[in-house]
C-alpha positions as CSV (number, residue, x, y, z in Angstrom):
1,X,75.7,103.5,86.4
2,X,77.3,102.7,83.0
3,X,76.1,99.8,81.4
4,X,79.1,97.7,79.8
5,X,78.5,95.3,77.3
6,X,80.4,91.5,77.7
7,X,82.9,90.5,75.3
8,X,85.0,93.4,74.8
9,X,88.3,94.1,72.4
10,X,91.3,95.6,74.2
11,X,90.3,98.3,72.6
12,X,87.0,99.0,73.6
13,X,87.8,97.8,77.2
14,X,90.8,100.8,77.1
15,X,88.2,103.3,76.1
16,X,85.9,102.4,78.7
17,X,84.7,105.9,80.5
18,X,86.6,106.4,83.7
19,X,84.9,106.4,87.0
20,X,84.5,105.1,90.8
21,X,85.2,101.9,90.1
22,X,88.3,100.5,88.8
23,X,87.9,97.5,86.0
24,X,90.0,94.5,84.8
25,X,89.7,93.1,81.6
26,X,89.5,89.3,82.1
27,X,88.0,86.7,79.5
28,X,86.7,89.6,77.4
29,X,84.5,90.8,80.6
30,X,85.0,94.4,82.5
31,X,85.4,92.7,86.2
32,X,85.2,95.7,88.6
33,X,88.4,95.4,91.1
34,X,87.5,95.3,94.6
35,X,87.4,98.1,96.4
36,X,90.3,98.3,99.3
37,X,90.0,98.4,103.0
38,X,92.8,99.9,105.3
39,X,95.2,97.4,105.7
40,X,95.0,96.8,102.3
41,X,95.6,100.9,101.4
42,X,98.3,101.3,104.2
43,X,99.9,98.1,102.6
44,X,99.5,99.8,99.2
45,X,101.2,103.4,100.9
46,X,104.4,101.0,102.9
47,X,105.3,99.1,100.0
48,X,104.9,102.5,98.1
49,X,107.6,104.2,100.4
50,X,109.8,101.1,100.3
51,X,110.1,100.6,96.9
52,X,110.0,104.3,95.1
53,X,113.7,105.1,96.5
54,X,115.1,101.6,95.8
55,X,114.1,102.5,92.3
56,X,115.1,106.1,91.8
57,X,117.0,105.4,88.4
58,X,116.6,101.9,88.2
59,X,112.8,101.7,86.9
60,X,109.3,102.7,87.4
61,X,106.7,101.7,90.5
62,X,103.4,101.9,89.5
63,X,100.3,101.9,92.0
64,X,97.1,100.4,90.4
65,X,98.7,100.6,86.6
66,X,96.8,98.5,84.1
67,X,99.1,96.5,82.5
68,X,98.2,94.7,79.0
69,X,99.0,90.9,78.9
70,X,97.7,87.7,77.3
71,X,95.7,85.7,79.2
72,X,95.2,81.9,77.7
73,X,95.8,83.5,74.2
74,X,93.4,86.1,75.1
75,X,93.8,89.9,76.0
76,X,94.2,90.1,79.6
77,X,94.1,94.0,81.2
78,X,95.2,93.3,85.1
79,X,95.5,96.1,87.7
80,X,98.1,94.7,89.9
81,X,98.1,96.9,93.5
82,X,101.8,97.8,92.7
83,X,104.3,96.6,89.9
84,X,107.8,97.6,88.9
85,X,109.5,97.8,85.5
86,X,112.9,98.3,85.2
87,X,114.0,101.0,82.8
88,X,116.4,97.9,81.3
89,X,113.3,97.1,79.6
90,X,110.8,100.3,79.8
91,X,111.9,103.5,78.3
92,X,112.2,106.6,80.7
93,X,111.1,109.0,78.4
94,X,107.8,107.6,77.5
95,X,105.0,110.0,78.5
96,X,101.8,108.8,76.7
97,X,99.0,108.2,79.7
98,X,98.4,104.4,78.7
99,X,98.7,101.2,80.4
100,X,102.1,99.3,81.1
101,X,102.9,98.2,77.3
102,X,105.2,95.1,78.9
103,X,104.9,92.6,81.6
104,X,105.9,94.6,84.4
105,X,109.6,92.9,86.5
106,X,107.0,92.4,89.6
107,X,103.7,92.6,90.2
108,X,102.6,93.2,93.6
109,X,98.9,91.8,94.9
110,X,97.8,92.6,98.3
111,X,94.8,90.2,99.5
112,X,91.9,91.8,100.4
113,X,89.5,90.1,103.2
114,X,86.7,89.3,100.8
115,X,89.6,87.1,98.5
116,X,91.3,84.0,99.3
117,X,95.0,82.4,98.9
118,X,94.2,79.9,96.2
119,X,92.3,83.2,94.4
120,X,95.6,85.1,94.6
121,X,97.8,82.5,93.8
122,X,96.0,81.4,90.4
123,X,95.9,85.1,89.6
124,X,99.7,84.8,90.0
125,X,100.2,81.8,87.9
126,X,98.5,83.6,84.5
127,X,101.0,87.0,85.5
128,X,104.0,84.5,85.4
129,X,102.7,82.5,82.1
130,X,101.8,86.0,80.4
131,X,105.7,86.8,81.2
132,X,105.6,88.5,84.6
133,X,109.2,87.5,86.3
134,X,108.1,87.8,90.1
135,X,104.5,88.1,92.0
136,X,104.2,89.1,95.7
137,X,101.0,88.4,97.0
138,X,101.1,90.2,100.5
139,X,98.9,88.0,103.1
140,X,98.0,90.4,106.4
141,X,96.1,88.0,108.4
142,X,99.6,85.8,108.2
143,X,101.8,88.2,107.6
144,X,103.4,86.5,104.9
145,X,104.7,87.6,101.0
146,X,104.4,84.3,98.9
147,X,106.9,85.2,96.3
148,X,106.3,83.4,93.2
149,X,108.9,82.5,90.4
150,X,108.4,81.0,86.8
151,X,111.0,78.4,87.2
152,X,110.4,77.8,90.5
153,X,107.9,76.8,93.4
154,X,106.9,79.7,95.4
155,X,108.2,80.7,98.4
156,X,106.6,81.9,101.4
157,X,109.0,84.6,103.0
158,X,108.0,85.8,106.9
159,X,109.1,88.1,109.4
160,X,112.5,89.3,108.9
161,X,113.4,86.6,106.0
162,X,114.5,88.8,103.0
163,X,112.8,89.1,99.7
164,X,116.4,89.9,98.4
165,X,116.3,88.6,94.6
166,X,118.5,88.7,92.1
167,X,116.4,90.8,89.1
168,X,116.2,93.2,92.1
169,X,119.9,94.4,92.4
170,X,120.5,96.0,96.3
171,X,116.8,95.2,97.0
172,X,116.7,94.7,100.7
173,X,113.2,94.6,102.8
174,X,111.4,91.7,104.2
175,X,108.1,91.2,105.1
176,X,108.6,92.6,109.0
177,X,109.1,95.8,107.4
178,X,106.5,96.2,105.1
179,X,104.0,95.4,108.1
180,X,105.7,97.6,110.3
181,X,105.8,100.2,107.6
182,X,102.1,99.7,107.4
183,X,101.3,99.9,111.2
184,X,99.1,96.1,110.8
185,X,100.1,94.5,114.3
């Protein structure tokens, strides 16, 4: 096991060696990222399907792509589940193998068993402040996508409500779909 030191740069967390086990850089610490169950992976794989044609020429969606943000004035390395960045505001033609240079359009976090609400929803507060425009945070025990907005109070969208927005032009799935998508009953 490799033996990581606390208080890392941004650039020594980036150089990290890769393995197993899939890090976040919070409060200068390596945090490893939980490991996901199946309804979290077939989450992951439905939202994957839904949103990759939706953005065919619109932007990117990334699955588990670091992105680099501030974090109470400190460098903040998160590794949403999913996010999307709209080629408005990411260039198409970049190819270097990095993490996402800007705050992604949405970030997408899927709550795993061993992680609670209030967790998730904190989590989504620093993405907004650090310049995020929307969080999902996908719920499968409710079946529910809290969709949280910085000018706004979150909203809890349900069965067939939509999560139609208006940063995502022609956008249309709700949260009945994604489940179905992901066979959770």
């Amino acid at each position: 096991m490799t033996q990581i030191k606390s208080q890392l740069t941004l650039k020594e967390f980036l150089t990290l060696p890769q393995g197993d086990i899939t890090y976040e850089l919070v409060n200068g610490e390596a945090k490893p990222k939980m490991a996901p169950k199946r309804f979290h992976s077939r989450l992951t794989l439905a939202l994957t399907q839904l949103l990759t044609p939706w953005a065919k020429n619109r932007g990117e969606v990334g699955v588990e792509w670091a992105v680099t943000l501030k974090r109470q004035s400190r460098d903040w390395v998160p590794v949403p589940d999913l996010l999307y960045v709209s080629y408005s505001r990411f260039n198409s033609d970049v190819i270097e193998d990095e993490p996402c240079p800007i705050p992604p359009d949405l970030a997408i976090e899927i709550i795993s068993p061993d992680q609670t609400f209030g967790e998730m929803s904190a989590k989504a507060t620093d993405y907004l402040e650090a310049g995020v425009m929307r969080v999902w945070v996908v719920d499968a025990k409710a079946k529910t996508v809290p969709v949280f907005y910085p000018d706004a109070h979150p909203q809890t969208k349900a069965g067939e409500d939509s999560l139609e927005d208006s940063l995502f032009e022609a956008l249309q799935i709700t949260p009945a779909q994604i489940f179905q998508q992901a066979g959770i009953p």
